[in-house]
mmCIF entry with sequence, helices, sheets and N, C-alpha, C, O atoms, coordinates in Angstrom:
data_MODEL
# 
_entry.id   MODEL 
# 
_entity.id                         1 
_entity.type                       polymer 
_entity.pdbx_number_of_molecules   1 
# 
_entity_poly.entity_id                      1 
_entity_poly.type                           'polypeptide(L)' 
_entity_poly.nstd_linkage                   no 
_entity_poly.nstd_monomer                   no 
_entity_poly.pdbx_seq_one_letter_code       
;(UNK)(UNK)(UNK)(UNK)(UNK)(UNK)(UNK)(UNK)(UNK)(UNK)(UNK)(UNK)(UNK)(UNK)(UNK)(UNK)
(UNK)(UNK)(UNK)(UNK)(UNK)(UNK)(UNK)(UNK)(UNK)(UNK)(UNK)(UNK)(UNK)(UNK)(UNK)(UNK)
(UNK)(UNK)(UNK)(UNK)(UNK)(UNK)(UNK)(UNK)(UNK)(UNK)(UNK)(UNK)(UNK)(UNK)(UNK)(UNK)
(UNK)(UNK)(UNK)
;
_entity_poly.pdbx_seq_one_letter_code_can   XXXXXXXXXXXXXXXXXXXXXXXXXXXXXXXXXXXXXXXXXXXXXXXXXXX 
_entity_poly.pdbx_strand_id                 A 
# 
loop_
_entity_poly_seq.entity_id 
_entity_poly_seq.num 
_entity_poly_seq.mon_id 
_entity_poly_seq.hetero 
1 1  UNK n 
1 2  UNK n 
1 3  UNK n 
1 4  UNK n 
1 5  UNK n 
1 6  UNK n 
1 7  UNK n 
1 8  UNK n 
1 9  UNK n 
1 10 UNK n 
1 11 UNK n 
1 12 UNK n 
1 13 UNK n 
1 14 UNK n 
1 15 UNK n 
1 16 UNK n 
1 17 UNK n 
1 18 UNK n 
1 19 UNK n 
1 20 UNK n 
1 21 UNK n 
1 22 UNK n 
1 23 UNK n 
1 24 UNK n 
1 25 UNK n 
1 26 UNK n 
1 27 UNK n 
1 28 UNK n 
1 29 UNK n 
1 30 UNK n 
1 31 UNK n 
1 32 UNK n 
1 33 UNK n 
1 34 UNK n 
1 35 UNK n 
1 36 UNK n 
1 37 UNK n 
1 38 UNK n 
1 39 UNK n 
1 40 UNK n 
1 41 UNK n 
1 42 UNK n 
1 43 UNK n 
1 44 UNK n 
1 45 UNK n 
1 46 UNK n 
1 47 UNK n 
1 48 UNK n 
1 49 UNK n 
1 50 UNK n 
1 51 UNK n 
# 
_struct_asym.id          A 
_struct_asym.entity_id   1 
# 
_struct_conf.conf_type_id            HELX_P 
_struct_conf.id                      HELX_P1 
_struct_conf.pdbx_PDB_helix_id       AA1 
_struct_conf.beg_label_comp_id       UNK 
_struct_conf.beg_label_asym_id       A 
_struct_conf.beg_label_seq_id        5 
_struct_conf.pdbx_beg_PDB_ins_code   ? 
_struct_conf.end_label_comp_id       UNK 
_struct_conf.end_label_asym_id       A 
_struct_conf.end_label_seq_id        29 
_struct_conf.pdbx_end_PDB_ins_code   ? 
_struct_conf.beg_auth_comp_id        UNK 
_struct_conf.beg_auth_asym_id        A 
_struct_conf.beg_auth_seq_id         5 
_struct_conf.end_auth_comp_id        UNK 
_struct_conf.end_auth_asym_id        A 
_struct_conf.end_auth_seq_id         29 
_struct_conf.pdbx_PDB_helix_class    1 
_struct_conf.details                 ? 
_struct_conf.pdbx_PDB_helix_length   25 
# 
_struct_conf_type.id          HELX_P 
_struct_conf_type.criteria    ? 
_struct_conf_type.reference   ? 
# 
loop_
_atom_site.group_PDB 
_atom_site.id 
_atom_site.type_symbol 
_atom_site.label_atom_id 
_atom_site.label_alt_id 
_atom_site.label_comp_id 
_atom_site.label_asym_id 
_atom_site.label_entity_id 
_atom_site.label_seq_id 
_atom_site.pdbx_PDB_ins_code 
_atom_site.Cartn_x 
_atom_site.Cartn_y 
_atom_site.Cartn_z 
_atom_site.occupancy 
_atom_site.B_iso_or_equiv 
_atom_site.pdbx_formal_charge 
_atom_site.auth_seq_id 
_atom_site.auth_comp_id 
_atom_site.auth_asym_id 
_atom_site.auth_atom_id 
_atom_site.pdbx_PDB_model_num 
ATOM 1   N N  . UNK A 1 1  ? -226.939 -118.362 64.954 1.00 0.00 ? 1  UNK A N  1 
ATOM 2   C CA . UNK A 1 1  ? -225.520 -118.606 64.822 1.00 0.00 ? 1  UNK A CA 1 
ATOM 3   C C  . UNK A 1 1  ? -224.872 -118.514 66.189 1.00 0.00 ? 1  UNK A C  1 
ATOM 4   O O  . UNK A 1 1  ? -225.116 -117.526 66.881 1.00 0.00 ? 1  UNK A O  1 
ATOM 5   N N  . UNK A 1 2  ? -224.057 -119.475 66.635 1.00 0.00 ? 2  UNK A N  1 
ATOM 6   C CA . UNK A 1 2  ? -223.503 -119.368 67.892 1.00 0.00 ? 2  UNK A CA 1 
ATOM 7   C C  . UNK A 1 2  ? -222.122 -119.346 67.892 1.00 0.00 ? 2  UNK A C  1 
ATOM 8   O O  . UNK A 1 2  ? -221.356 -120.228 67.503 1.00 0.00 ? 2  UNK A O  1 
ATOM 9   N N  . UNK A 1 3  ? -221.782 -117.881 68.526 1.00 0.00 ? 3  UNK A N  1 
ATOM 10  C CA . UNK A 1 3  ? -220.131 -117.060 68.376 1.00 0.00 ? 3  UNK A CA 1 
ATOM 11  C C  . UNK A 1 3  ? -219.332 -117.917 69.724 1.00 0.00 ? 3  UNK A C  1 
ATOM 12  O O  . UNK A 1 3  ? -219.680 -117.844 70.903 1.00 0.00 ? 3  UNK A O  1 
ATOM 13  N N  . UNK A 1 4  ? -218.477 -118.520 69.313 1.00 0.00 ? 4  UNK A N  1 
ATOM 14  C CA . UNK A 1 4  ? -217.429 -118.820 70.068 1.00 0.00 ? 4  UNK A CA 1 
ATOM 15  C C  . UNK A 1 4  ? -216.761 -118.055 70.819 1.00 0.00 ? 4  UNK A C  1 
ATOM 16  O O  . UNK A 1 4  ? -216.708 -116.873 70.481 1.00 0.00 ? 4  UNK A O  1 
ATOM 17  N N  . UNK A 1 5  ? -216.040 -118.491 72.073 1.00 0.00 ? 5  UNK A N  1 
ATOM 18  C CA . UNK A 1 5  ? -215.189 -117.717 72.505 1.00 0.00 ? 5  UNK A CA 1 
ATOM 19  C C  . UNK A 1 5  ? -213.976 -117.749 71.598 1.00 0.00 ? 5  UNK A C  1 
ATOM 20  O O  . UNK A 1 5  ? -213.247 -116.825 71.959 1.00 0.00 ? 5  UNK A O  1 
ATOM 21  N N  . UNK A 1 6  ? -213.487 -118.340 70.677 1.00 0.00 ? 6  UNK A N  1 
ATOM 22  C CA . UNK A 1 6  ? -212.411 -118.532 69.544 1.00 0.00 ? 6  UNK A CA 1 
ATOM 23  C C  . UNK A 1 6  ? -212.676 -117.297 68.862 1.00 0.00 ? 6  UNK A C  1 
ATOM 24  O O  . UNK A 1 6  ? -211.832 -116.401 68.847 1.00 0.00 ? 6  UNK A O  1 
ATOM 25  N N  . UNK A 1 7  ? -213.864 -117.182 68.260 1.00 0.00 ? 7  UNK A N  1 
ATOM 26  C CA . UNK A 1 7  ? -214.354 -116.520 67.088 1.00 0.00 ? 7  UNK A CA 1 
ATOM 27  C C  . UNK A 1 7  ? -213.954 -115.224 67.866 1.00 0.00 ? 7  UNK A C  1 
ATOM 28  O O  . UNK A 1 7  ? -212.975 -114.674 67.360 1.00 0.00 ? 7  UNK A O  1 
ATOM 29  N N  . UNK A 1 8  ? -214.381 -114.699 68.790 1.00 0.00 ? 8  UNK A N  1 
ATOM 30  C CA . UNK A 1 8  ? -214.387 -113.517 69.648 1.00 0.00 ? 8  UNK A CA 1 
ATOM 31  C C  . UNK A 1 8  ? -212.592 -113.168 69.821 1.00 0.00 ? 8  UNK A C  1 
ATOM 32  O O  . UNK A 1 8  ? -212.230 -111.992 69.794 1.00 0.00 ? 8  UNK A O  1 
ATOM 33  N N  . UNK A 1 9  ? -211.710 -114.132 69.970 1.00 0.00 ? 9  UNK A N  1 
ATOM 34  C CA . UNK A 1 9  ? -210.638 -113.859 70.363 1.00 0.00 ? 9  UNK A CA 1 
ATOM 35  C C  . UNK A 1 9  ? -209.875 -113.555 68.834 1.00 0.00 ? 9  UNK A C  1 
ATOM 36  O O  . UNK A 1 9  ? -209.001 -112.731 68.562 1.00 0.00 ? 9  UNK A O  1 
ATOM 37  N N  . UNK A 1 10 ? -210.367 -114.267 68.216 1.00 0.00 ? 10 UNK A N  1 
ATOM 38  C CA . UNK A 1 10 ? -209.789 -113.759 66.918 1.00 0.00 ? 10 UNK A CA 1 
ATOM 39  C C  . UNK A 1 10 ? -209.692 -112.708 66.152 1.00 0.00 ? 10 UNK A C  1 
ATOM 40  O O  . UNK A 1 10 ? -208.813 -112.217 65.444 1.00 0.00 ? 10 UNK A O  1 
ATOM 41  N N  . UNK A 1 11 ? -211.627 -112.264 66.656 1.00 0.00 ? 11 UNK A N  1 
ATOM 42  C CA . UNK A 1 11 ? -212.184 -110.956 66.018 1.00 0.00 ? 11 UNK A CA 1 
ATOM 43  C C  . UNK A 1 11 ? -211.347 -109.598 66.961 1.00 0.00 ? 11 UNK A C  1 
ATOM 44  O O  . UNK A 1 11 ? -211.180 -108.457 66.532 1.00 0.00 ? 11 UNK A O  1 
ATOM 45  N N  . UNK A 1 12 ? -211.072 -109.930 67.819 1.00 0.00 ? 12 UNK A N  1 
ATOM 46  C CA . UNK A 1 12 ? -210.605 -108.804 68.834 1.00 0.00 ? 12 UNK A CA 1 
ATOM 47  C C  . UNK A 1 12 ? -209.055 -108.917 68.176 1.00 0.00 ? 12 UNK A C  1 
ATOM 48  O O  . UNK A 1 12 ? -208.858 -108.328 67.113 1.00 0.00 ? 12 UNK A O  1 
ATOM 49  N N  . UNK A 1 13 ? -207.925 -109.692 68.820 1.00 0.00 ? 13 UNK A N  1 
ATOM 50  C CA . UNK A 1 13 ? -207.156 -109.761 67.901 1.00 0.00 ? 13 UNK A CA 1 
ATOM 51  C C  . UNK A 1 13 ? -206.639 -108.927 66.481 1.00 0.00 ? 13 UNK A C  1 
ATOM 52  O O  . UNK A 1 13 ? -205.715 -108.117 66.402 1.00 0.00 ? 13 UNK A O  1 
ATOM 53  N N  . UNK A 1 14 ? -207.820 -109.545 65.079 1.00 0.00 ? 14 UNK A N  1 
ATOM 54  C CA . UNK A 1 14 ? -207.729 -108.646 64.578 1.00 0.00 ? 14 UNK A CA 1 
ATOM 55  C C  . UNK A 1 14 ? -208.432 -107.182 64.525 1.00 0.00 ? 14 UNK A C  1 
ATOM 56  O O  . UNK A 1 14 ? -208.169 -106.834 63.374 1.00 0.00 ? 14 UNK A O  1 
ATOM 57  N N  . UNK A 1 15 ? -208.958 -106.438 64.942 1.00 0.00 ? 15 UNK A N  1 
ATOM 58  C CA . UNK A 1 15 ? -208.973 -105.367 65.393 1.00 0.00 ? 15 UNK A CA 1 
ATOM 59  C C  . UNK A 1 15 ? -207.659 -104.409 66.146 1.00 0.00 ? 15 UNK A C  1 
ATOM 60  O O  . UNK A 1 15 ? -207.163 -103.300 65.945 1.00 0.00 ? 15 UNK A O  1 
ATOM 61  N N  . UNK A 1 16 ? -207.477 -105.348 66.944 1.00 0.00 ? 16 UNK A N  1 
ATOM 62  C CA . UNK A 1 16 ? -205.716 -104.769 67.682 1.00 0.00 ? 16 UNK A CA 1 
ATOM 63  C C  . UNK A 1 16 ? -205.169 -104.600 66.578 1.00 0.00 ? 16 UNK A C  1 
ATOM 64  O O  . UNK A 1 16 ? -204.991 -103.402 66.358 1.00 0.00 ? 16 UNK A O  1 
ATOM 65  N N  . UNK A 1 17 ? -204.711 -105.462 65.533 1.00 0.00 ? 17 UNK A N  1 
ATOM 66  C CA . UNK A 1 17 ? -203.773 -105.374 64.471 1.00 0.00 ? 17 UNK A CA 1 
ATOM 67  C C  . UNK A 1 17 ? -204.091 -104.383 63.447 1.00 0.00 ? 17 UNK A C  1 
ATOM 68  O O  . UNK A 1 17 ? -203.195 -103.864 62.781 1.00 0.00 ? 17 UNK A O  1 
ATOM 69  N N  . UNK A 1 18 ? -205.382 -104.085 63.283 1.00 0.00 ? 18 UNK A N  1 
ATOM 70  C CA . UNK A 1 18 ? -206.061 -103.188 62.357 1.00 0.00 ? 18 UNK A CA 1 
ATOM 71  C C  . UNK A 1 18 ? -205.633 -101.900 63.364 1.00 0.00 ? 18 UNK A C  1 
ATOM 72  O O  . UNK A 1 18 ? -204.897 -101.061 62.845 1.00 0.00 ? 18 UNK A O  1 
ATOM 73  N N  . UNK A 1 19 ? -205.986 -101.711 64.577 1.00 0.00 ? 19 UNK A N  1 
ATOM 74  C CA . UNK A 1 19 ? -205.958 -100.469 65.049 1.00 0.00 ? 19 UNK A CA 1 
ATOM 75  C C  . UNK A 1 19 ? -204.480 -100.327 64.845 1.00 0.00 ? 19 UNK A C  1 
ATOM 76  O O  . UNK A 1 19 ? -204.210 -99.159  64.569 1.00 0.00 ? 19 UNK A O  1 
ATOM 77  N N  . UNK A 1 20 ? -203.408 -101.123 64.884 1.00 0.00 ? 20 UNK A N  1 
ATOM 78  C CA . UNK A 1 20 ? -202.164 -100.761 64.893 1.00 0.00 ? 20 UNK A CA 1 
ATOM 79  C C  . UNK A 1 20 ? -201.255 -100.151 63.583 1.00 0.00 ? 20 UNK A C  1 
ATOM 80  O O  . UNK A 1 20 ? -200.342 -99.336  63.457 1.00 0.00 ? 20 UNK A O  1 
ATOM 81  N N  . UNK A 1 21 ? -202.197 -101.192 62.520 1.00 0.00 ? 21 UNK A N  1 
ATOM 82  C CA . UNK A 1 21 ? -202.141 -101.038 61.421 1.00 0.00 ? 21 UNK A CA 1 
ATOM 83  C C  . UNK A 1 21 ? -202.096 -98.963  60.883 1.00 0.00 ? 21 UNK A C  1 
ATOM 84  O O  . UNK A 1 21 ? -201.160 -98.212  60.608 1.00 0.00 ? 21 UNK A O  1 
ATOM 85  N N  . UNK A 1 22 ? -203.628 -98.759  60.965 1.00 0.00 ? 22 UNK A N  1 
ATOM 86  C CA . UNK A 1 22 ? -204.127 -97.351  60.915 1.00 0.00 ? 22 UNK A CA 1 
ATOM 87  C C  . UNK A 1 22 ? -203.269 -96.384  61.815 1.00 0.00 ? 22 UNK A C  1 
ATOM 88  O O  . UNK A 1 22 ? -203.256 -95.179  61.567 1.00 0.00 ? 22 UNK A O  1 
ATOM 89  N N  . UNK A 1 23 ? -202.623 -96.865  62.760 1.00 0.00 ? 23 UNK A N  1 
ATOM 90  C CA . UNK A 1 23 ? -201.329 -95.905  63.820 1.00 0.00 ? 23 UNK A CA 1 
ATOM 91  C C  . UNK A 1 23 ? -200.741 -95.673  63.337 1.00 0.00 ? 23 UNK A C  1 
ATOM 92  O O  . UNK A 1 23 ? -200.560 -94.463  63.203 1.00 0.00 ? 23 UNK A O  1 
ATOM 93  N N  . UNK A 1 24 ? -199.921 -96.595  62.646 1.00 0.00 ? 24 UNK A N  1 
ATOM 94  C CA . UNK A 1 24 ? -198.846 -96.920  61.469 1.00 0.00 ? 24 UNK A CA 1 
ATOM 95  C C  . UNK A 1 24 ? -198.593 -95.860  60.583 1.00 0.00 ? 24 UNK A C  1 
ATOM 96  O O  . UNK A 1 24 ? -197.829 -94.895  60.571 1.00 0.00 ? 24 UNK A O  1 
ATOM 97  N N  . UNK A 1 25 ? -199.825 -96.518  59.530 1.00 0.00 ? 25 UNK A N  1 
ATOM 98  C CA . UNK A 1 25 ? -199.887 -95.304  58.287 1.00 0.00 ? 25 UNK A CA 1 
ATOM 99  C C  . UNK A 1 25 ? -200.299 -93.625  58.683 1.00 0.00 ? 25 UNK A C  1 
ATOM 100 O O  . UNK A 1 25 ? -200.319 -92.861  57.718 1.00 0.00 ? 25 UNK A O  1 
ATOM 101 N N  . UNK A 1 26 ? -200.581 -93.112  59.881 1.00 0.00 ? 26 UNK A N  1 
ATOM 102 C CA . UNK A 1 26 ? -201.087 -92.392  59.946 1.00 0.00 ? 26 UNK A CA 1 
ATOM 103 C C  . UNK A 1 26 ? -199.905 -91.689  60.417 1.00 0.00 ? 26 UNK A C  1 
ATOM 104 O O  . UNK A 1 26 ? -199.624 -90.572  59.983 1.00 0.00 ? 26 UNK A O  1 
ATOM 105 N N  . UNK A 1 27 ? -199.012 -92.453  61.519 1.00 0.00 ? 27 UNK A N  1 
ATOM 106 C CA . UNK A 1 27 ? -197.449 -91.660  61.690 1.00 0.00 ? 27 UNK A CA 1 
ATOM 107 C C  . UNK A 1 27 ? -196.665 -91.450  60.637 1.00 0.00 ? 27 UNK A C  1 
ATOM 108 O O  . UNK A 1 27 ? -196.238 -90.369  60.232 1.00 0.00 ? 27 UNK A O  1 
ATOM 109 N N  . UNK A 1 28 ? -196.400 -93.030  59.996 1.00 0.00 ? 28 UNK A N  1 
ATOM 110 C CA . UNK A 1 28 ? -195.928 -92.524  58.416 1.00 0.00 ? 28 UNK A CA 1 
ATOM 111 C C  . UNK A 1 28 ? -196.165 -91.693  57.368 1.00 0.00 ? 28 UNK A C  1 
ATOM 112 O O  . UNK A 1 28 ? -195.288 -91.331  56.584 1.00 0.00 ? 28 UNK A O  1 
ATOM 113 N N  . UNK A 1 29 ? -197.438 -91.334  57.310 1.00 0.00 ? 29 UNK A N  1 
ATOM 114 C CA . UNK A 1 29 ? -198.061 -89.819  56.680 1.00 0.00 ? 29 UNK A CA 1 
ATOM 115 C C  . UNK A 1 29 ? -197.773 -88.794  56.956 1.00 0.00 ? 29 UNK A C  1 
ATOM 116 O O  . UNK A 1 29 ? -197.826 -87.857  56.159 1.00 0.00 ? 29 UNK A O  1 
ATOM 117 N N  . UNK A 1 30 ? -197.325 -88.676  58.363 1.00 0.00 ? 30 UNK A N  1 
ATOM 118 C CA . UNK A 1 30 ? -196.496 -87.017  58.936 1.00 0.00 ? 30 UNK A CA 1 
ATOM 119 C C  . UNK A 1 30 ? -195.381 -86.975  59.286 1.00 0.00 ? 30 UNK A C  1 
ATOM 120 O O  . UNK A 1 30 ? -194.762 -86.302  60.110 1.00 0.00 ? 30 UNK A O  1 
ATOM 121 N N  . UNK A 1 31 ? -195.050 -88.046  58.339 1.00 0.00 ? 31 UNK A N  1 
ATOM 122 C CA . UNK A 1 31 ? -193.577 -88.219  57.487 1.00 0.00 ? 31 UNK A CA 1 
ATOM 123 C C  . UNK A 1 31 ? -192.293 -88.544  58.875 1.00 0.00 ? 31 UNK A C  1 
ATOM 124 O O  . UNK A 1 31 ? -191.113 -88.194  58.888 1.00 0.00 ? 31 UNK A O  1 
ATOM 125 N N  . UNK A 1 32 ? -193.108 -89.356  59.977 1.00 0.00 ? 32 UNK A N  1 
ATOM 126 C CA . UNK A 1 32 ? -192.128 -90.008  61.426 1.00 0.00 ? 32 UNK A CA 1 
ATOM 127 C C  . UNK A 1 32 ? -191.746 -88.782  61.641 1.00 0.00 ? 32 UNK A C  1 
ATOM 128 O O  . UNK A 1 32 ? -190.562 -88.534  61.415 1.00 0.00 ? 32 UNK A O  1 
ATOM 129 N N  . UNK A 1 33 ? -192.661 -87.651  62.150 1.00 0.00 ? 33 UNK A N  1 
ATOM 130 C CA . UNK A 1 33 ? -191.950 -86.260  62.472 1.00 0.00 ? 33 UNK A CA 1 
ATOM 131 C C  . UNK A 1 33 ? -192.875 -86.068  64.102 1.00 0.00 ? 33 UNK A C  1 
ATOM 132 O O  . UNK A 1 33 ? -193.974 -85.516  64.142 1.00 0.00 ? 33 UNK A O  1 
ATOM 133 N N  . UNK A 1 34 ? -192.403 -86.450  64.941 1.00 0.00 ? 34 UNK A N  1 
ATOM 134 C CA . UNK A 1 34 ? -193.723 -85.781  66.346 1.00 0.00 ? 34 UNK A CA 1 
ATOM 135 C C  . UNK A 1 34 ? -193.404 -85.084  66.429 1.00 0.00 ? 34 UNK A C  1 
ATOM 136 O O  . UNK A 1 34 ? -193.498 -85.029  67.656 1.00 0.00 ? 34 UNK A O  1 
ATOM 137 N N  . UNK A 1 35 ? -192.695 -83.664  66.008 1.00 0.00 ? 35 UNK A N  1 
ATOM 138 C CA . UNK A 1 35 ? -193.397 -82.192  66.347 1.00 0.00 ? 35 UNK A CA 1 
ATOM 139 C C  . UNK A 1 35 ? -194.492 -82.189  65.617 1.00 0.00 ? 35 UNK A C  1 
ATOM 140 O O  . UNK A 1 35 ? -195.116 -81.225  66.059 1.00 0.00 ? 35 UNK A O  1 
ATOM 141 N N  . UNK A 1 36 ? -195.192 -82.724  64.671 1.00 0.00 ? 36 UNK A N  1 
ATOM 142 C CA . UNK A 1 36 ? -196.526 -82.755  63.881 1.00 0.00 ? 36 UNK A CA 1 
ATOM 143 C C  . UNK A 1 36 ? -197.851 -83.009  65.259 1.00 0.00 ? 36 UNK A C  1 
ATOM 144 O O  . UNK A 1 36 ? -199.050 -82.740  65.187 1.00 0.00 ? 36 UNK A O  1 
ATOM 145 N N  . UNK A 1 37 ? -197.037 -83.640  66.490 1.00 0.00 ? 37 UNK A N  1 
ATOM 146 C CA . UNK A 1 37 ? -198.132 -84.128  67.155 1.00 0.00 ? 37 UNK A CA 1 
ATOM 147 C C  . UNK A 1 37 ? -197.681 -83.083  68.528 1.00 0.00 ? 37 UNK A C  1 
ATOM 148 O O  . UNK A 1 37 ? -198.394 -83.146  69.530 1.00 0.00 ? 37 UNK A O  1 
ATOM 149 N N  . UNK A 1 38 ? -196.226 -81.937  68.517 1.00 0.00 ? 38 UNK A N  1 
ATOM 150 C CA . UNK A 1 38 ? -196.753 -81.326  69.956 1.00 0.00 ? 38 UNK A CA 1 
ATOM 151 C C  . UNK A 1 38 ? -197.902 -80.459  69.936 1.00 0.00 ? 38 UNK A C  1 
ATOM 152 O O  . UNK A 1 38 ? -198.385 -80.180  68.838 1.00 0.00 ? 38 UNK A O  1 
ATOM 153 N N  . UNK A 1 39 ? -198.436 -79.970  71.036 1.00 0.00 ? 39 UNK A N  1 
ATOM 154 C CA . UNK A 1 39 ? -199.471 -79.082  70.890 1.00 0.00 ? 39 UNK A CA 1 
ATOM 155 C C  . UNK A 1 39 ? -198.953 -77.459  71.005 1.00 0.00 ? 39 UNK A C  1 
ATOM 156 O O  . UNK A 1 39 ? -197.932 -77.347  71.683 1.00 0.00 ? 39 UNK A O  1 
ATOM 157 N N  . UNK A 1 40 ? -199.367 -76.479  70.579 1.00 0.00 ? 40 UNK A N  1 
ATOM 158 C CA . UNK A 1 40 ? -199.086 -75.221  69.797 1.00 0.00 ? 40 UNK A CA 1 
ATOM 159 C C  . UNK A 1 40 ? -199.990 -74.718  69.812 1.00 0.00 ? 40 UNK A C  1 
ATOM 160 O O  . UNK A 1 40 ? -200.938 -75.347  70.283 1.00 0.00 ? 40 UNK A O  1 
ATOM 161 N N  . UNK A 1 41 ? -200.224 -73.394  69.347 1.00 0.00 ? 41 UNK A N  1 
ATOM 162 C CA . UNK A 1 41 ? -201.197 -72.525  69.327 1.00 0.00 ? 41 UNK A CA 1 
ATOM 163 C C  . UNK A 1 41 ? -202.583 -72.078  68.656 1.00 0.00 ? 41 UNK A C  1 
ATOM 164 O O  . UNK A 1 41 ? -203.512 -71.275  68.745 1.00 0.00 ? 41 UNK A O  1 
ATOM 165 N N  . UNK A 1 42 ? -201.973 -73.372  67.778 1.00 0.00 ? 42 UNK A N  1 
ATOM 166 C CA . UNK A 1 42 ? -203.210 -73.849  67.075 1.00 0.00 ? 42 UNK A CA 1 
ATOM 167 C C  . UNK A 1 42 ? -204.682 -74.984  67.846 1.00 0.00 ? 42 UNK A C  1 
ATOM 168 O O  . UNK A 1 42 ? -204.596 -75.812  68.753 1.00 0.00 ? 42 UNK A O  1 
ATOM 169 N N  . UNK A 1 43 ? -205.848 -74.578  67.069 1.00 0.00 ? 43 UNK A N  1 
ATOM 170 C CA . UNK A 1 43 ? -206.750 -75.886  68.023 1.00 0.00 ? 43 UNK A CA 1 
ATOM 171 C C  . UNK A 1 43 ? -206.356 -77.145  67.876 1.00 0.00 ? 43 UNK A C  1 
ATOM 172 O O  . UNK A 1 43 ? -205.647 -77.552  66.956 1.00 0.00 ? 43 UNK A O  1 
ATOM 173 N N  . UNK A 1 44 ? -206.899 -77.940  68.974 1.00 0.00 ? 44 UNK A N  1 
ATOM 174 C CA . UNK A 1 44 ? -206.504 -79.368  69.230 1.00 0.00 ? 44 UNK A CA 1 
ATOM 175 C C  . UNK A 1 44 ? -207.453 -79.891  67.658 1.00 0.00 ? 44 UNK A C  1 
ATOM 176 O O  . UNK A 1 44 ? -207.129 -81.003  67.241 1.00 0.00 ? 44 UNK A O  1 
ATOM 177 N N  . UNK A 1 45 ? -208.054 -79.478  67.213 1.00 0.00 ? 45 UNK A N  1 
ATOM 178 C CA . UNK A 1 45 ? -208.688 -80.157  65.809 1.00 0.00 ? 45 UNK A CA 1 
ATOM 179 C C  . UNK A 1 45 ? -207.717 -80.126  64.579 1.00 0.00 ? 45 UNK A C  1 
ATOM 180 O O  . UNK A 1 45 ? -207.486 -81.019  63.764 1.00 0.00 ? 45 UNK A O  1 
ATOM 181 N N  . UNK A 1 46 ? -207.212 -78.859  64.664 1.00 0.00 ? 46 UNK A N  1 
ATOM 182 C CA . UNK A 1 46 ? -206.483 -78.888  63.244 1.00 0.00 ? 46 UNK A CA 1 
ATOM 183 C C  . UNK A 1 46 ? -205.457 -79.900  63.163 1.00 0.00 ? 46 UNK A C  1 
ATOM 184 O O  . UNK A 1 46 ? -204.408 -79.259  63.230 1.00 0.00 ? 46 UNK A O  1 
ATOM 185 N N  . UNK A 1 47 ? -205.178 -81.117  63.058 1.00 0.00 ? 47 UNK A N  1 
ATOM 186 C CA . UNK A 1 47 ? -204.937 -82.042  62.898 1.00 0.00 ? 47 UNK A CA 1 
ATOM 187 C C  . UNK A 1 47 ? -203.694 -81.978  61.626 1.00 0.00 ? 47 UNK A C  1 
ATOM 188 O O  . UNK A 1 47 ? -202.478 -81.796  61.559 1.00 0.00 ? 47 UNK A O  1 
ATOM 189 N N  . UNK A 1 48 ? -204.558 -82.184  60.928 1.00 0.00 ? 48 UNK A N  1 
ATOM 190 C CA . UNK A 1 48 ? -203.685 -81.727  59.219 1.00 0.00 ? 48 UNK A CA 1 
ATOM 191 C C  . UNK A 1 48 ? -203.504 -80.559  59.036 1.00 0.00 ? 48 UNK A C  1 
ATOM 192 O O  . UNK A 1 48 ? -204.388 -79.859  59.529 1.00 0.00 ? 48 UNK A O  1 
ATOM 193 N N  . UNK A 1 49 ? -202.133 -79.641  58.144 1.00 0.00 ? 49 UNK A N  1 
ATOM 194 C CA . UNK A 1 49 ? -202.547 -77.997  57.989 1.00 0.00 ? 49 UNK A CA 1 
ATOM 195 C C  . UNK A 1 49 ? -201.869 -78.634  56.501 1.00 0.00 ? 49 UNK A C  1 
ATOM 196 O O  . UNK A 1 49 ? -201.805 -79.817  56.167 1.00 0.00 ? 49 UNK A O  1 
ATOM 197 N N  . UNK A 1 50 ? -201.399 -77.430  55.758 1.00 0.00 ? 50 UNK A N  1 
ATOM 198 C CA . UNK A 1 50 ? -201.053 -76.794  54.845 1.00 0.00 ? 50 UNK A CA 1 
ATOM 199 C C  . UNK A 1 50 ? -200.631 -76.023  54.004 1.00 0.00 ? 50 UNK A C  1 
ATOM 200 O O  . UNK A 1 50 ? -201.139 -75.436  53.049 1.00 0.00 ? 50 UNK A O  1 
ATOM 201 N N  . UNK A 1 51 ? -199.117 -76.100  54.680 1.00 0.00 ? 51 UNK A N  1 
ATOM 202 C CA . UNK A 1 51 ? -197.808 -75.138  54.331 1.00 0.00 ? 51 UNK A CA 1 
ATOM 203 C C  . UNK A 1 51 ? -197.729 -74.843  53.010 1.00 0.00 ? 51 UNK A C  1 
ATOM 204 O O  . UNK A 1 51 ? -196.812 -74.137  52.589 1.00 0.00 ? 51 UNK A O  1 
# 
């Protein structure tokens, strides 16, 4: 099978839109709040908690 430079620009493309996509829902999940994202005294892993 021989990949185009089309095919390639498309596939990249959507990927950008997918990665932007997943940014998206993932800010909208911590409800458009960035103190969810300053850093604190907690580890850089705990990501999610549970008030």
């Amino acid at each position: 099978m021989k990949i185009g430079k089309k095919f390639v620009v498309k596939l990249s493309l959507a990927f950008i839109i997918l990665g932007i996509t997943f940014s998206f829902l993932g800010f909208a999940s911590s409800g458009f709040d960035t103190d969810n994202y300053k850093t604190n005294q907690n580890n850089w892993y705990r990501v999610v908690r549970f008030d």
